[in-house]
mmCIF file of the N, C-alpha and C atoms, coordinates in Angstrom:
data_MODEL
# 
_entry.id   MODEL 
# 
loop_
_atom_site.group_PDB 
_atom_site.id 
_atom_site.type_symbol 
_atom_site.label_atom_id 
_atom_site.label_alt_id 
_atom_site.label_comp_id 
_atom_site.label_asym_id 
_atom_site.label_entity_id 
_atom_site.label_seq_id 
_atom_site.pdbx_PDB_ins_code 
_atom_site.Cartn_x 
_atom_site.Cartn_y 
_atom_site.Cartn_z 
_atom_site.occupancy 
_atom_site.B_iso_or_equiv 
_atom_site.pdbx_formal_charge 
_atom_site.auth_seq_id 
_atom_site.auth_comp_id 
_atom_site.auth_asym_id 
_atom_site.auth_atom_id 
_atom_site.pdbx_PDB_model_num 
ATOM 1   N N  . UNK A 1 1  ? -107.858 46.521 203.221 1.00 0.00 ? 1  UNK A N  1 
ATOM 2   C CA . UNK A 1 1  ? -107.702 47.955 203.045 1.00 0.00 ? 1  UNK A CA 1 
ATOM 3   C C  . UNK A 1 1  ? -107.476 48.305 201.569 1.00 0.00 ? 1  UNK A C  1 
ATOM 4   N N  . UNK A 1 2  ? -107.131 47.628 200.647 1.00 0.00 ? 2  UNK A N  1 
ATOM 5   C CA . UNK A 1 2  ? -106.438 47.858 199.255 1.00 0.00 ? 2  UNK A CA 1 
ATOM 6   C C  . UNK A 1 2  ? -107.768 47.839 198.536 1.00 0.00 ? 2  UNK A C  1 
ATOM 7   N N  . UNK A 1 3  ? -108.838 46.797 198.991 1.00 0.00 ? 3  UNK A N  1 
ATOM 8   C CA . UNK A 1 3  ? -110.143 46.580 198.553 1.00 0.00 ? 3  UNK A CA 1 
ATOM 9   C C  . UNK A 1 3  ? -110.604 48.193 198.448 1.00 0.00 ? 3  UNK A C  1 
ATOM 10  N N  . UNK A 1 4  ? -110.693 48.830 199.737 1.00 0.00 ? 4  UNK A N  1 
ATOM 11  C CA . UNK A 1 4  ? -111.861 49.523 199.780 1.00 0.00 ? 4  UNK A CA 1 
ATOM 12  C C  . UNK A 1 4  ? -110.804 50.800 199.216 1.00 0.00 ? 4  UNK A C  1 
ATOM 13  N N  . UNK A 1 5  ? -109.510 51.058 198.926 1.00 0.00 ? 5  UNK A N  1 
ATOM 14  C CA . UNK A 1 5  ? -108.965 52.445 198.363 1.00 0.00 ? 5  UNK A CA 1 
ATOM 15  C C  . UNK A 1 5  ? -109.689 52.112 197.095 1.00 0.00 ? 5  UNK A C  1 
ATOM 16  N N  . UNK A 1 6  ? -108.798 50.728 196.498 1.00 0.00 ? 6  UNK A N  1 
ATOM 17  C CA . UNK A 1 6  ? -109.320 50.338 194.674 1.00 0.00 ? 6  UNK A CA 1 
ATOM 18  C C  . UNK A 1 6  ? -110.887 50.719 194.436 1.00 0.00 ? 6  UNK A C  1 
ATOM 19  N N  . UNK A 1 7  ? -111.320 50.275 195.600 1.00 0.00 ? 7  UNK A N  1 
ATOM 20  C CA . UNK A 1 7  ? -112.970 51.126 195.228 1.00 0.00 ? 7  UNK A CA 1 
ATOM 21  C C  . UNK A 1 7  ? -113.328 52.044 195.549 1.00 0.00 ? 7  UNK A C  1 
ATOM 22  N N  . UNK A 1 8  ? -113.004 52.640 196.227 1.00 0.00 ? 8  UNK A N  1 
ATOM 23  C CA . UNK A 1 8  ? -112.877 54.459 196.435 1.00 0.00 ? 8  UNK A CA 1 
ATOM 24  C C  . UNK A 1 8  ? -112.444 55.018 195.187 1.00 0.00 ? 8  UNK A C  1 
ATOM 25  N N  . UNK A 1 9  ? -111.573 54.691 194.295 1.00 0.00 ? 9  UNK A N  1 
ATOM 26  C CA . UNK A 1 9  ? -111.034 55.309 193.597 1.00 0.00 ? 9  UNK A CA 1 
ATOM 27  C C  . UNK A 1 9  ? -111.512 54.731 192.060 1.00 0.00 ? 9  UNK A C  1 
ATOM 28  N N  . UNK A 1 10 ? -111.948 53.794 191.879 1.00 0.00 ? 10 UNK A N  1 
ATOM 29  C CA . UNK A 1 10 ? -113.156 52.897 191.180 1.00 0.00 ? 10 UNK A CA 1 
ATOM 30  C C  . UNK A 1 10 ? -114.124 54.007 191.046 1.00 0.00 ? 10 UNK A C  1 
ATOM 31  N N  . UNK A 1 11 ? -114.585 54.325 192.154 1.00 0.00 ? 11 UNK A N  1 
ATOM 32  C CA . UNK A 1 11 ? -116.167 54.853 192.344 1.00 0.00 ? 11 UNK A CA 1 
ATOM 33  C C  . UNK A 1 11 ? -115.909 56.289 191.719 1.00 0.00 ? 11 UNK A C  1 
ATOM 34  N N  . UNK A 1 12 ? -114.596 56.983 192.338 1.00 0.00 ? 12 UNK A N  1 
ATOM 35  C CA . UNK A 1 12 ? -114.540 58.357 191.769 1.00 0.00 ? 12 UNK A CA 1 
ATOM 36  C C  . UNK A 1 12 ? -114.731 58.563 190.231 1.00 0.00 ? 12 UNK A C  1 
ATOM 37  N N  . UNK A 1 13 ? -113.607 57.530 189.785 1.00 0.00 ? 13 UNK A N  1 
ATOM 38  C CA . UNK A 1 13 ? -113.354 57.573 188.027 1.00 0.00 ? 13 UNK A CA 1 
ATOM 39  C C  . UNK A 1 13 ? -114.234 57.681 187.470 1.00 0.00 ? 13 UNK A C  1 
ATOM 40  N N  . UNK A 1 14 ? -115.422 56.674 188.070 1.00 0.00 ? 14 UNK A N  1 
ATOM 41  C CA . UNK A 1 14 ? -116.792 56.732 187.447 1.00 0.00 ? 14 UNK A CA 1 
ATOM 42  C C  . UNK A 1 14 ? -117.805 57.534 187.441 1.00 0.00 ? 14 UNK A C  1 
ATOM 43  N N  . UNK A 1 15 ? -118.072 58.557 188.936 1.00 0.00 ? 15 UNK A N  1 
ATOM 44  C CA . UNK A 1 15 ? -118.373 59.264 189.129 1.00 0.00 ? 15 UNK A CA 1 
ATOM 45  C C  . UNK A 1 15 ? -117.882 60.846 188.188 1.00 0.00 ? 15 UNK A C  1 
ATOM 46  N N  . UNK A 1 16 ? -116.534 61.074 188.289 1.00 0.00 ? 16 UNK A N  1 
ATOM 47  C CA . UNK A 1 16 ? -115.968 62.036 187.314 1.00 0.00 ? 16 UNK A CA 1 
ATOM 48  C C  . UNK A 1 16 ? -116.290 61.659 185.399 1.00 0.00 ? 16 UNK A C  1 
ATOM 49  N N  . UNK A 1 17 ? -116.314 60.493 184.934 1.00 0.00 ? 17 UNK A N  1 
ATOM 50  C CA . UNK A 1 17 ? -116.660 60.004 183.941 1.00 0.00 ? 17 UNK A CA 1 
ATOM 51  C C  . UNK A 1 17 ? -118.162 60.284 183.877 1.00 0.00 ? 17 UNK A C  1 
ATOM 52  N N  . UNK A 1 18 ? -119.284 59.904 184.814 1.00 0.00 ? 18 UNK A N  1 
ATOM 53  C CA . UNK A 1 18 ? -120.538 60.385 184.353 1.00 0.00 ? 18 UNK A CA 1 
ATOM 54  C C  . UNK A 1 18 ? -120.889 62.015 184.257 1.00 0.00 ? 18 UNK A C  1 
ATOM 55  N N  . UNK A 1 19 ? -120.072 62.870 184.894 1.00 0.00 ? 19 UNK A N  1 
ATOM 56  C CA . UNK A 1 19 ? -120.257 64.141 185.331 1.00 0.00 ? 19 UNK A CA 1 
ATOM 57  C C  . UNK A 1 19 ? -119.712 64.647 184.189 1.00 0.00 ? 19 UNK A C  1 
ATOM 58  N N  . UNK A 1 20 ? -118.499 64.369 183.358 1.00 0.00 ? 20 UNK A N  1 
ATOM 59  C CA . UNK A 1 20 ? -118.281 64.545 181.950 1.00 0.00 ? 20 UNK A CA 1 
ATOM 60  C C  . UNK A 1 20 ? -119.143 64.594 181.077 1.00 0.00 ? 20 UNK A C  1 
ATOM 61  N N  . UNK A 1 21 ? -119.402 63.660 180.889 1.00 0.00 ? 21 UNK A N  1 
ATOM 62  C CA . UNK A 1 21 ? -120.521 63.214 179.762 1.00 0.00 ? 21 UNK A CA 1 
ATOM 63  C C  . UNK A 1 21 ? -122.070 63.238 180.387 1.00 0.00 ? 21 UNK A C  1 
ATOM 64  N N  . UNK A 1 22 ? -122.278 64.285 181.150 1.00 0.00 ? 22 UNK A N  1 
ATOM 65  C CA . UNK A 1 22 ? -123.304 64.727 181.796 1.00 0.00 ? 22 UNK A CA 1 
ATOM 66  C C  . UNK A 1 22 ? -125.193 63.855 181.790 1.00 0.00 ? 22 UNK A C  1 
ATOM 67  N N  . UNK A 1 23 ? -124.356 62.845 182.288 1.00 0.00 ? 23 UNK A N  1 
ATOM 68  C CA . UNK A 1 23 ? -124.949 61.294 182.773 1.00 0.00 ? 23 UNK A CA 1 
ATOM 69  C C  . UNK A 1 23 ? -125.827 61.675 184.023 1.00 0.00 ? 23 UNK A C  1 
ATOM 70  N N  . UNK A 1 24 ? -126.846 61.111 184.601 1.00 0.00 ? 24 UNK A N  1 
ATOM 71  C CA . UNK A 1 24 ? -127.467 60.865 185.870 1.00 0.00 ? 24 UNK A CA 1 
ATOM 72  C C  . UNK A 1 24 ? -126.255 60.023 186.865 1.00 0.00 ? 24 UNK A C  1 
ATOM 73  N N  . UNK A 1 25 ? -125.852 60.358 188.212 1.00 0.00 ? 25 UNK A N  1 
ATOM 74  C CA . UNK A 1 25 ? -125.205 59.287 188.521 1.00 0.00 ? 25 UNK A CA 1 
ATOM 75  C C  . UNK A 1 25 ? -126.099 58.035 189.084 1.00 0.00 ? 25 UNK A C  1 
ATOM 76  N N  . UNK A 1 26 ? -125.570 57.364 188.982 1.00 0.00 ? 26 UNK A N  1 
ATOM 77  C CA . UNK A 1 26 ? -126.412 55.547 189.486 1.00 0.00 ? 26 UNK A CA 1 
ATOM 78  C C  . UNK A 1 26 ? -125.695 55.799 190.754 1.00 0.00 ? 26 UNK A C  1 
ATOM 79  N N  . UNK A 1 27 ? -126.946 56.282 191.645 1.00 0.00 ? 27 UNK A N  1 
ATOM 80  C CA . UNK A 1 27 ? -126.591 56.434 193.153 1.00 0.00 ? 27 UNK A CA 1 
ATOM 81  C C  . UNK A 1 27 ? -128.295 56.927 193.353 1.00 0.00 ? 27 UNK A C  1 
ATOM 82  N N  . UNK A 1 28 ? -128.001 55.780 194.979 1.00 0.00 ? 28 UNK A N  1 
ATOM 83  C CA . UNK A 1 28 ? -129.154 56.521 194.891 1.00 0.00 ? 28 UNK A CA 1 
ATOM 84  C C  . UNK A 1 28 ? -129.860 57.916 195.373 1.00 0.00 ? 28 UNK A C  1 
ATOM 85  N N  . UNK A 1 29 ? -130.751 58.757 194.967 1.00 0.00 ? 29 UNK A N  1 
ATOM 86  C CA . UNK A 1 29 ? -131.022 60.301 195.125 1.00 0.00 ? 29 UNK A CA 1 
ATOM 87  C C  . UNK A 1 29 ? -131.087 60.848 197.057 1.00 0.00 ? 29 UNK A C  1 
ATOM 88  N N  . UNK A 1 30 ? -131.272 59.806 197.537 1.00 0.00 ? 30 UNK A N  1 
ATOM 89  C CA . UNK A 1 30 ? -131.809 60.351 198.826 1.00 0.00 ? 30 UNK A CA 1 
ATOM 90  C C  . UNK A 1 30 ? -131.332 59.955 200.494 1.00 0.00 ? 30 UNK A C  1 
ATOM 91  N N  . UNK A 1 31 ? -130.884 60.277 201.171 1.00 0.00 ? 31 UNK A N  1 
ATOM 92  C CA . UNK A 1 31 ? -130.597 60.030 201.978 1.00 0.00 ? 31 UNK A CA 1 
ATOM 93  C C  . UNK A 1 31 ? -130.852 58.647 202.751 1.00 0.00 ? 31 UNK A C  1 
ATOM 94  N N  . UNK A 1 32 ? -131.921 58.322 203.034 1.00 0.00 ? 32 UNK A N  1 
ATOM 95  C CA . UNK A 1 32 ? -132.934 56.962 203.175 1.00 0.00 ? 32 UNK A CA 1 
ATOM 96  C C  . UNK A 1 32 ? -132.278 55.954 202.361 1.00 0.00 ? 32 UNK A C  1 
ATOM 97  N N  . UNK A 1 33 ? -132.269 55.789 201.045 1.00 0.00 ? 33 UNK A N  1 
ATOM 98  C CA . UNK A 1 33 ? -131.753 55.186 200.036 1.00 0.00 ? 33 UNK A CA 1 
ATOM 99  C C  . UNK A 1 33 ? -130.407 54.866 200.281 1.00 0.00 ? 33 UNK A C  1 
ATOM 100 N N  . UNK A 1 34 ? -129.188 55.492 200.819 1.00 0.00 ? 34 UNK A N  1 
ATOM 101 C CA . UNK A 1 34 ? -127.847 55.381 200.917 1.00 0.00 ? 34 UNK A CA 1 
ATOM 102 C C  . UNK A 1 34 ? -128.240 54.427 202.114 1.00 0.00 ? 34 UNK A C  1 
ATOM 103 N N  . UNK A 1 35 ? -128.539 54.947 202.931 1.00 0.00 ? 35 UNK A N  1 
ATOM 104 C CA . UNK A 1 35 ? -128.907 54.093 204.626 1.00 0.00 ? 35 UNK A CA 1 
ATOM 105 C C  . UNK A 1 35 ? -129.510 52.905 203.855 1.00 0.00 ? 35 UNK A C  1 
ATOM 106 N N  . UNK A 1 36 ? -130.318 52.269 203.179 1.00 0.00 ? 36 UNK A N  1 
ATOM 107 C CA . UNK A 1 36 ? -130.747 51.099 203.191 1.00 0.00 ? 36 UNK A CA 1 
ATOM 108 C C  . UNK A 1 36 ? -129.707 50.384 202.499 1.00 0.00 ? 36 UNK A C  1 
ATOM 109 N N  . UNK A 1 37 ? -128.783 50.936 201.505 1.00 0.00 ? 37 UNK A N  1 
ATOM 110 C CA . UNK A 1 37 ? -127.712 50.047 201.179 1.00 0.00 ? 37 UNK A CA 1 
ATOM 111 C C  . UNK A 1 37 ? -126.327 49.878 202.185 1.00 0.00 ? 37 UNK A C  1 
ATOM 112 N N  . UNK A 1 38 ? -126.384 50.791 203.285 1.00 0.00 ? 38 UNK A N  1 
ATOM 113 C CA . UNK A 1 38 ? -125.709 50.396 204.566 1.00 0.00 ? 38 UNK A CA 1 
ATOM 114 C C  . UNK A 1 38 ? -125.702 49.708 205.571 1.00 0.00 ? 38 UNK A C  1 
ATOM 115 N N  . UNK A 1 39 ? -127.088 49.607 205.206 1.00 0.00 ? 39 UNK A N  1 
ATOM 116 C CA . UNK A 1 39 ? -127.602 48.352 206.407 1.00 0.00 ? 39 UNK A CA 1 
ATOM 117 C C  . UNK A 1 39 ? -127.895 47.363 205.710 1.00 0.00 ? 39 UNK A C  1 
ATOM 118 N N  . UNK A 1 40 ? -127.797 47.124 204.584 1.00 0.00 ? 40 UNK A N  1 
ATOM 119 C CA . UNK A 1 40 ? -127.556 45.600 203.754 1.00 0.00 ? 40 UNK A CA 1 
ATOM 120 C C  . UNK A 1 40 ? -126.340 45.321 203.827 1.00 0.00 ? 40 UNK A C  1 
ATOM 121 N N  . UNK A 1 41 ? -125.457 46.272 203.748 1.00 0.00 ? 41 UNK A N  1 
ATOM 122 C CA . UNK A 1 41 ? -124.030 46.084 204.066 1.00 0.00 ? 41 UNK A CA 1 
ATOM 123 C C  . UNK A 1 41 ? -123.884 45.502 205.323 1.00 0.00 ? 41 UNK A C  1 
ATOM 124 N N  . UNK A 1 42 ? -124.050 46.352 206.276 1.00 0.00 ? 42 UNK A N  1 
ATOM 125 C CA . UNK A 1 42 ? -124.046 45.663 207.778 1.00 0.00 ? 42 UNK A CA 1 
ATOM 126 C C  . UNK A 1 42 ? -124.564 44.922 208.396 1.00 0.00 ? 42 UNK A C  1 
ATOM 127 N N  . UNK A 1 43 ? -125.995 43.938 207.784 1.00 0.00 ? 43 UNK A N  1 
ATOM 128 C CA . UNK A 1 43 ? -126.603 42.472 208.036 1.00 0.00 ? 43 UNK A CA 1 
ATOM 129 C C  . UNK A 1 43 ? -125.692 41.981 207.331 1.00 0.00 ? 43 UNK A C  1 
ATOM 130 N N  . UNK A 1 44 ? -124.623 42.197 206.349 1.00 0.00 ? 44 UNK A N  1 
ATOM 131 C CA . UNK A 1 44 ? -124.405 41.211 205.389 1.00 0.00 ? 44 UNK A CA 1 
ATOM 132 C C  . UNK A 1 44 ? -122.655 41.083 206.394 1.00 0.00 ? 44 UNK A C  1 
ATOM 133 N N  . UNK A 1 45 ? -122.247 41.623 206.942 1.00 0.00 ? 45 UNK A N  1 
ATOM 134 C CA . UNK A 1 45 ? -121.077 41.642 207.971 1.00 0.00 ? 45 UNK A CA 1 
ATOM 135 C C  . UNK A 1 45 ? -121.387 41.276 209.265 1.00 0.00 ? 45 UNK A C  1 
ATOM 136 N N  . UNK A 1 46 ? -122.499 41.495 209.730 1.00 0.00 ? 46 UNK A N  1 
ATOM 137 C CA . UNK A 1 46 ? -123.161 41.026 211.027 1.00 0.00 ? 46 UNK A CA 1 
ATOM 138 C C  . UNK A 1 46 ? -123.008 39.548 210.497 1.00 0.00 ? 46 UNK A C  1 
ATOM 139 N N  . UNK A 1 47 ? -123.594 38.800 209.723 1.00 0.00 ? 47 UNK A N  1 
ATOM 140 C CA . UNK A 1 47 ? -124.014 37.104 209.317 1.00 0.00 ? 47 UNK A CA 1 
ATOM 141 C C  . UNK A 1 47 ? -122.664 36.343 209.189 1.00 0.00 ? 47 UNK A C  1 
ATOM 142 N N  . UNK A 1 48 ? -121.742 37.456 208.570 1.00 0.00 ? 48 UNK A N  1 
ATOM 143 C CA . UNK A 1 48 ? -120.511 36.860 208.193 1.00 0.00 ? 48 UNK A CA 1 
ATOM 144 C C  . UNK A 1 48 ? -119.801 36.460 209.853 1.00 0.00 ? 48 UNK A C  1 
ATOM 145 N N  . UNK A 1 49 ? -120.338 37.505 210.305 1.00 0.00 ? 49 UNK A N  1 
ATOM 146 C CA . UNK A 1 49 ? -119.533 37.346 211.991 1.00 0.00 ? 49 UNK A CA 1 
ATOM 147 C C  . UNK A 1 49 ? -119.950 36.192 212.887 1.00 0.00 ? 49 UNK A C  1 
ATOM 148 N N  . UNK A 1 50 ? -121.043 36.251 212.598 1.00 0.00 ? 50 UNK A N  1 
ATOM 149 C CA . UNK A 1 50 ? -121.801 35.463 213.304 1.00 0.00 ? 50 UNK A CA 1 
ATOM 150 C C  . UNK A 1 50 ? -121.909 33.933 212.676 1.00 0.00 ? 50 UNK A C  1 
ATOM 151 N N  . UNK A 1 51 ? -122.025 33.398 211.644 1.00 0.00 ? 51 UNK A N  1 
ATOM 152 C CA . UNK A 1 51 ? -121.784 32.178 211.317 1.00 0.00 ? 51 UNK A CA 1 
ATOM 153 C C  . UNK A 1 51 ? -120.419 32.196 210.558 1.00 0.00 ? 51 UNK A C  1 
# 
């Protein structure tokens, strides 16, 4: 649980830091795009479970 606040709050700083200095954020633009890094996430927790 400490993992995912520290990176919640990781992600914001950085997020508020690019929006400052009126940066592109490194995310990706589209809906589709978020989903494919969720489901790399979740084969990558599925494998862990499973072996």
């Amino acid at each position: 649980m400490k993992n995912i606040l520290v990176s919640t709050i990781s992600g914001m700083s950085v997020g508020f830091l690019f929006s400052l200095l009126k940066l592109p954020v490194p995310a990706p633009p589209t809906l589709g795009a978020v989903m494919g890094v969720v489901g790399i996430y979740l084969g990558f927790v599925l494998a862990q479970t499973i072996f």
